[in-house]
C-alpha positions as CSV (number, residue, x, y, z in Angstrom):
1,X,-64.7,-74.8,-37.8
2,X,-60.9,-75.4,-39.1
3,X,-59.8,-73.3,-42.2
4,X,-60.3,-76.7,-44.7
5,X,-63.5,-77.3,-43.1
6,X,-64.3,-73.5,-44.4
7,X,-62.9,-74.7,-47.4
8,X,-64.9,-77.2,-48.2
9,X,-68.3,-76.1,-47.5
10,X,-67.4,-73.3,-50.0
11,X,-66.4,-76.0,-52.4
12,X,-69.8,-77.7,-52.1
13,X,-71.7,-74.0,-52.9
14,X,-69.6,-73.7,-56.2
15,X,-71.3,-74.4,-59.4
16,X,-69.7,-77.3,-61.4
17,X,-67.3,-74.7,-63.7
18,X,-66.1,-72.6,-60.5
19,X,-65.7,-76.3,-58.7
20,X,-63.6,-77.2,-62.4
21,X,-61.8,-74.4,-61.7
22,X,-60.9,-74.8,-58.0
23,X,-59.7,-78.1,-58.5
24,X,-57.2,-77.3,-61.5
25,X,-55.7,-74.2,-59.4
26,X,-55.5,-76.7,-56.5
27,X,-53.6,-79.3,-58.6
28,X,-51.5,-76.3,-59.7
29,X,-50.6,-75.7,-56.5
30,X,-49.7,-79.3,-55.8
31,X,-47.3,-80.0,-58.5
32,X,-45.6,-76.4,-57.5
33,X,-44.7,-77.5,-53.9
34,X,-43.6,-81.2,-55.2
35,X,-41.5,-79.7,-57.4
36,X,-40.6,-77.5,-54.2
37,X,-39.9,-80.4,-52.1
38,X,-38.0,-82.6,-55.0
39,X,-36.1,-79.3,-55.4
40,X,-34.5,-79.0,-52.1
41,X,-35.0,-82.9,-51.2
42,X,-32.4,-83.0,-54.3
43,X,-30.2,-80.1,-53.2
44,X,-29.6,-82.1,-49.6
45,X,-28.7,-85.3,-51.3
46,X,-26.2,-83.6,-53.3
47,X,-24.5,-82.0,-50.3
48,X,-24.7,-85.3,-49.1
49,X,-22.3,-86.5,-51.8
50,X,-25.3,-88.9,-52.7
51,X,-25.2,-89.9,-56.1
52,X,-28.5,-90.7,-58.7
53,X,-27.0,-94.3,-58.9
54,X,-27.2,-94.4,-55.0
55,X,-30.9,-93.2,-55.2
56,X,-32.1,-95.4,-57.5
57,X,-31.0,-98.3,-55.6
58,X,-32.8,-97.3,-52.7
59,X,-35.7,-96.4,-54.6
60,X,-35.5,-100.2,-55.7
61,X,-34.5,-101.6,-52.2
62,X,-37.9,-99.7,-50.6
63,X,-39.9,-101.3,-53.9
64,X,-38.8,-104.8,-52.8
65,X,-39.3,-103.9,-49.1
66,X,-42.2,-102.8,-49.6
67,X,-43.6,-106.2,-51.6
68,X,-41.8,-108.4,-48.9
């Protein structure tokens, strides 16, 4: 059995408030590494001399992209 298969069939044994609980700490701990990620993801593109103007527009090239 993997460690999230351990997980969650510990999850299913928790009563509704543990579960409650589990799920907000797990959320926690989701935004924390994204923040994380956008942190160094950010850091890279400024080394890069890539500028916020230059991000958006590929933010907004990959929307259309992705429509197409």
């Amino acid at each position: 059995m993997t460690k999230v298969e351990e997980i969650v069939a510990a999850a299913e044994r928790l009563s509704a408030s543990e579960f409650e609980r589990l799920r907000k700490t797990l959320d926690r701990l989701e935004k924390s590494r994204w923040e994380s990620e956008l942190r160094a993801t950010t850091d890279e593109l400024r080394k890069a001399g890539v500028t916020d103007q230059q991000i958006d527009q590929m933010v907004m090239r990959r929307r259309r992209e992705s429509r197409a």
